[in-house]
Every structure is written in structure tokens, then in C-alpha cells.
Backbone as JSON, one array per atom type, in Angstrom:
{
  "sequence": "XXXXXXXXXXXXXXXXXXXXXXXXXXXXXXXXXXXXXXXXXXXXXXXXXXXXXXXXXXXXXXXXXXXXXXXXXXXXXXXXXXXXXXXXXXXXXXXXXXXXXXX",
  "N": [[11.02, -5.17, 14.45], [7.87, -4.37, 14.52], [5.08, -4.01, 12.48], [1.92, -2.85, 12.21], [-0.89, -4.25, 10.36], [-2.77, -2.46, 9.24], [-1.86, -0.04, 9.29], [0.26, -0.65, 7.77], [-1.35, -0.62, 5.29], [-2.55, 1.94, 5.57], [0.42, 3.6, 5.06], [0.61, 2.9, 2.19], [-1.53, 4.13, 1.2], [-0.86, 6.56, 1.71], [1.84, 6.68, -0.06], [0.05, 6.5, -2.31], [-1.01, 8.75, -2.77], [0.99, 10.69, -2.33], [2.3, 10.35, -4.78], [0.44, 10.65, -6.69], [0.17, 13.39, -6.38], [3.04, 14.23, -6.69], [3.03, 14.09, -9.21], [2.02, 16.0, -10.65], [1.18, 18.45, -13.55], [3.39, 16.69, -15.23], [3.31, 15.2, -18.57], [2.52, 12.46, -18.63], [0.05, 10.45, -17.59], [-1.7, 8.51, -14.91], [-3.73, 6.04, -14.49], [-4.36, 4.38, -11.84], [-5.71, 1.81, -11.15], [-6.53, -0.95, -9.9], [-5.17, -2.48, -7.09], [-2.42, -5.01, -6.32], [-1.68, -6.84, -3.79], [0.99, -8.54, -1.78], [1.48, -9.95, 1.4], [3.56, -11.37, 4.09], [2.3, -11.93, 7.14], [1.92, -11.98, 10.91], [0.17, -13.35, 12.68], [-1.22, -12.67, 15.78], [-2.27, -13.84, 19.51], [-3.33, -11.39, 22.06], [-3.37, -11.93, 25.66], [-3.81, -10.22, 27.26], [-5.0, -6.72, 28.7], [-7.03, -5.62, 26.08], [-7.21, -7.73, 24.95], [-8.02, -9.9, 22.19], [-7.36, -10.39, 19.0], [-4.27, -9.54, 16.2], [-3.0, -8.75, 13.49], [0.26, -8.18, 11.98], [2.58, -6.79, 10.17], [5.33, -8.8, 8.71], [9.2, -7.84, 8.71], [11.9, -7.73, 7.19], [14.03, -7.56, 9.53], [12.24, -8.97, 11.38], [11.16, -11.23, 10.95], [12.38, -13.47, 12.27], [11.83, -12.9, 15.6], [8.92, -13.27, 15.34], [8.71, -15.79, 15.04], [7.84, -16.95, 16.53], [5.12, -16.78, 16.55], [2.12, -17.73, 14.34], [2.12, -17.75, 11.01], [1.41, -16.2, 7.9], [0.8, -15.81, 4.38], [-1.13, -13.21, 3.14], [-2.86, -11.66, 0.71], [-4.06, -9.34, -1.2], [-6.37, -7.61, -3.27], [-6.63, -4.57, -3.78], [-8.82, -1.45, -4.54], [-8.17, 1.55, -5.97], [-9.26, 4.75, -5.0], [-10.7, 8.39, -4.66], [-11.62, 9.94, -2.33], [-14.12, 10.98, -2.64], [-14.93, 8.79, -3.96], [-13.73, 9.13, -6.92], [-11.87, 8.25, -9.9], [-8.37, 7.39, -9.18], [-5.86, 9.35, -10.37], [-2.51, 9.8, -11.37], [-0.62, 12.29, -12.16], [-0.93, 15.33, -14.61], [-3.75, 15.7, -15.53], [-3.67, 16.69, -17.75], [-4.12, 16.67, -21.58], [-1.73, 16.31, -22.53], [0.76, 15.64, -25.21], [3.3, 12.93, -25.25], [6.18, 13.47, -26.52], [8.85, 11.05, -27.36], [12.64, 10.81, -27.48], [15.1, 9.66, -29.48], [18.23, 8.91, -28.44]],
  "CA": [[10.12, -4.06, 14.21], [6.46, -4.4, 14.33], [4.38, -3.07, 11.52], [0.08, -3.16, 11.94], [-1.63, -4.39, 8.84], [-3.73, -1.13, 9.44], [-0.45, 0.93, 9.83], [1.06, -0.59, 6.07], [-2.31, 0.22, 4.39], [-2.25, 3.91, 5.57], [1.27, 3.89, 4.24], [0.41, 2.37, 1.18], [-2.65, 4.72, 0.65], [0.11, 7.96, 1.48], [2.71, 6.43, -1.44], [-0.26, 6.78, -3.6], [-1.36, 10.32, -2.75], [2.36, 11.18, -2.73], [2.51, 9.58, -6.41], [-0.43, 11.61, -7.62], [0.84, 15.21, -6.06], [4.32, 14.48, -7.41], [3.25, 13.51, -11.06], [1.3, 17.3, -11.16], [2.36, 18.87, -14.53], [3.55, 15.59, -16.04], [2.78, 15.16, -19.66], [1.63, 11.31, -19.03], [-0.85, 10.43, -16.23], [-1.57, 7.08, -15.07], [-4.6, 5.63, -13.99], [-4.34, 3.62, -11.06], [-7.2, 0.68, -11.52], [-6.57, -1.76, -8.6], [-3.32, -2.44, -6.52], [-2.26, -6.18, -6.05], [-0.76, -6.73, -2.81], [0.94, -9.7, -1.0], [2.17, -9.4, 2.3], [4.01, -12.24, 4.96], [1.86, -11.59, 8.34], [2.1, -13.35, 11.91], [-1.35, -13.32, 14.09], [-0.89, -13.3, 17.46], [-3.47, -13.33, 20.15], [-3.15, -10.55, 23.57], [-4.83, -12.32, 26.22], [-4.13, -8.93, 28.72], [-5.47, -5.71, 27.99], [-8.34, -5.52, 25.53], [-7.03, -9.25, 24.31], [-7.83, -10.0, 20.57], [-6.14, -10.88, 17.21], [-3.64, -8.54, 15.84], [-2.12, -9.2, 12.04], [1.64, -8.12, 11.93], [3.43, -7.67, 9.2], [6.48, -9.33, 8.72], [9.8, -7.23, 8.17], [13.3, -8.19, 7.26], [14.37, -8.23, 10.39], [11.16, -9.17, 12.4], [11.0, -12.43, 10.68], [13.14, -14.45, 13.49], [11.46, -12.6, 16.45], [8.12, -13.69, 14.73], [9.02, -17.15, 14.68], [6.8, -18.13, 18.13], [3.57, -16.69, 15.95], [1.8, -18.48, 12.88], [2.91, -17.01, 9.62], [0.32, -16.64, 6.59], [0.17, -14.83, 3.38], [-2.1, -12.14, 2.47], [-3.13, -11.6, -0.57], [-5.59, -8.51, -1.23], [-6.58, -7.19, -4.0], [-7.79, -3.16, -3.36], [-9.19, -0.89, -5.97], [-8.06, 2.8, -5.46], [-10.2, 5.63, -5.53], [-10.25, 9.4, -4.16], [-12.41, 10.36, -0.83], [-15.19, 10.94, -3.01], [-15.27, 8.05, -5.22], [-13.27, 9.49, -8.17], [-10.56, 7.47, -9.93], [-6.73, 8.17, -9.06], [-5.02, 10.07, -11.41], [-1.01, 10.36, -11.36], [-0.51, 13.6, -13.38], [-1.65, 16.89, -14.39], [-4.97, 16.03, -15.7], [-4.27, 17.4, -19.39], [-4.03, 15.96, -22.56], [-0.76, 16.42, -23.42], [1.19, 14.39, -25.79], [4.42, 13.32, -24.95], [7.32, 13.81, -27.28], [10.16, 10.34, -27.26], [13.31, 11.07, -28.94], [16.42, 8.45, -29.69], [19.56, 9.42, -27.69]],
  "C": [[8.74, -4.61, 13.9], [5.5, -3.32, 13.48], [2.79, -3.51, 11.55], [-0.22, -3.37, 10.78], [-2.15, -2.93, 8.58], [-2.52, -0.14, 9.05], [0.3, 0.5, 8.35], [0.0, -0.76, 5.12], [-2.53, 1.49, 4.3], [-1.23, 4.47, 5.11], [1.15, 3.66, 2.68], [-0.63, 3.69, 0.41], [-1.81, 6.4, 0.79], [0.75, 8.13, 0.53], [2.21, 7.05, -2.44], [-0.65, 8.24, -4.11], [-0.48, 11.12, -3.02], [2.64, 11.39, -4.19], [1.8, 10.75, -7.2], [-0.15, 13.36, -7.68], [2.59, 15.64, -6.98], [4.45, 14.87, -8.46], [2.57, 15.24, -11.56], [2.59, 17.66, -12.03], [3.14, 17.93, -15.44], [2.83, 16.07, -17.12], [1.82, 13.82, -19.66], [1.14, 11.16, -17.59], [-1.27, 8.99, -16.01], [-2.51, 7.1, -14.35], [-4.64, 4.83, -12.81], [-5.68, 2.7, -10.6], [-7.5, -0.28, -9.8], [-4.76, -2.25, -8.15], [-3.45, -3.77, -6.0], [-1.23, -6.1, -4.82], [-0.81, -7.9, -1.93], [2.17, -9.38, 0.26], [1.95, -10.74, 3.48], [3.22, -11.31, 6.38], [2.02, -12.48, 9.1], [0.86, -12.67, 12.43], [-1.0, -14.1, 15.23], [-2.5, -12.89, 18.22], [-3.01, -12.65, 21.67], [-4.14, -11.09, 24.34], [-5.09, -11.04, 27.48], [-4.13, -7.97, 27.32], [-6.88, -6.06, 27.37], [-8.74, -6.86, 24.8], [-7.24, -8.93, 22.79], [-6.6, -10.46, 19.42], [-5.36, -10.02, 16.86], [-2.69, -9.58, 14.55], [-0.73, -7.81, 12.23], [2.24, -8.05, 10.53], [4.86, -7.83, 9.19], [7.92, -8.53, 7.78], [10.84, -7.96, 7.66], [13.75, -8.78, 8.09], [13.56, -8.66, 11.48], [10.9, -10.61, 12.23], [11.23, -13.18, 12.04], [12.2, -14.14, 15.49], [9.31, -13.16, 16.39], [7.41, -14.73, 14.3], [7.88, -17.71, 15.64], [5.79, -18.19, 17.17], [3.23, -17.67, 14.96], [1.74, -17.28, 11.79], [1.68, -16.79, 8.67], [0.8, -15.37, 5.55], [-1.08, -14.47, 3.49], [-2.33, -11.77, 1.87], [-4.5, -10.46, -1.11], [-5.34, -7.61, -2.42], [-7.17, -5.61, -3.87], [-7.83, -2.33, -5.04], [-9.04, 0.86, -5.41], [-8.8, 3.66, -5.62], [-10.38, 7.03, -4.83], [-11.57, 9.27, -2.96], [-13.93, 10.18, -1.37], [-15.96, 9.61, -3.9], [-14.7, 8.18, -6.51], [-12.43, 8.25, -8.51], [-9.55, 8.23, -9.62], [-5.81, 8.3, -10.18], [-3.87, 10.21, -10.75], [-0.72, 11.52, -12.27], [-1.35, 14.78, -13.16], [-3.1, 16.91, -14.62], [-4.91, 16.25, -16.85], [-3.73, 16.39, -20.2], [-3.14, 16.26, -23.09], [-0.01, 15.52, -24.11], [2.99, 14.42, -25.28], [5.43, 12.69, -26.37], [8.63, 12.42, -26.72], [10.85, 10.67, -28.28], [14.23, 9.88, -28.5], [17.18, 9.2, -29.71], [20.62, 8.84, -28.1]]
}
């Protein structure tokens, strides 16, 4: 299976939108500051068609099929933030406190 670098950042950036819609109504809300992310890629080069570089990332089972390419870590640091520039909130937004009890 072939996954685009491009193609598991747009997933990545859905998780978090997912995350934040879910958490609505929560009592605790979570800031989301910057997202550490390391990811096994192969770069290959197409010399038909439009040619170019293409980063890959590397699945489970894509590893072995993956093997001709050169391998590298990726290592990127991103900082999340809404369309406008806001920060990303997980939650409702309010200041509620939350209540732990011992079960």
C-alpha cells in the first residue's frame, strides 16, 4: 500500500479536527501546541509522466515492496492552528471544572 506524505498529513490534520468536534461539551479541553511526528519514507524518482521525486510513506506491509527505494526518516515538527490562525482547542470552550472521584 502506498501512502503520499501529502495524503498522511491531510489525515493527520482530519484526526485533529475529528478530536476537536468529538471533545464538544467535555468538561476538560486540551490545547494542542505542536505535534511531533516521525515517519519511515522511501523517495523514489518517475522518470515517465511528469517525472519527479515522490516521498512514500512506509506501511506495515509496504516495507518489503519498498525495499528497491532509499528509506529515510522524517522527523517534523508542525504547530497546529485553525484556518484562521486560532489555537486548537479539544473541548467545549468553557470553564468547567472537572469533578475525580475514587472508585
Amino acid at each position: 500500500m502506498e501512502i503520499r506524505l501529502a495524503d498522511a498529513l491531510k489525515a493527520l490534520r482530519n484526526e485533529l479536527a475529528d478530536a476537536s468536534l468529538q471533545s464538544a461539551g467535555q468538561p476538560v479541553r486540551l490545547l494542542v501546541e505542536t505535534v511531533d511526528l516521525e515517519l519511515q519514507v522511501a523517495v523514489t524518482h518517475a522518470k515517465e509522466g511528469g517525472g519527479g521525486v515522490k516521498f512514500w510513506v512506509l506501511t506495515a506491509d509496504g516495507k518489503a515492496s519498498a525495499s528497491t527505494a532509499v528509506t529515510h526518516t522524517v522527523s517534523l515538527q508542525l504547530k497546529a492552528e485553525t484556518a484562521d490562525g486560532g489555537r486548537v482547542l479539544t473541548g467545549s470552550g468553557t470553564e468547567d471544572k472537572v469533578h475525580l472521584t475514587d472508585d
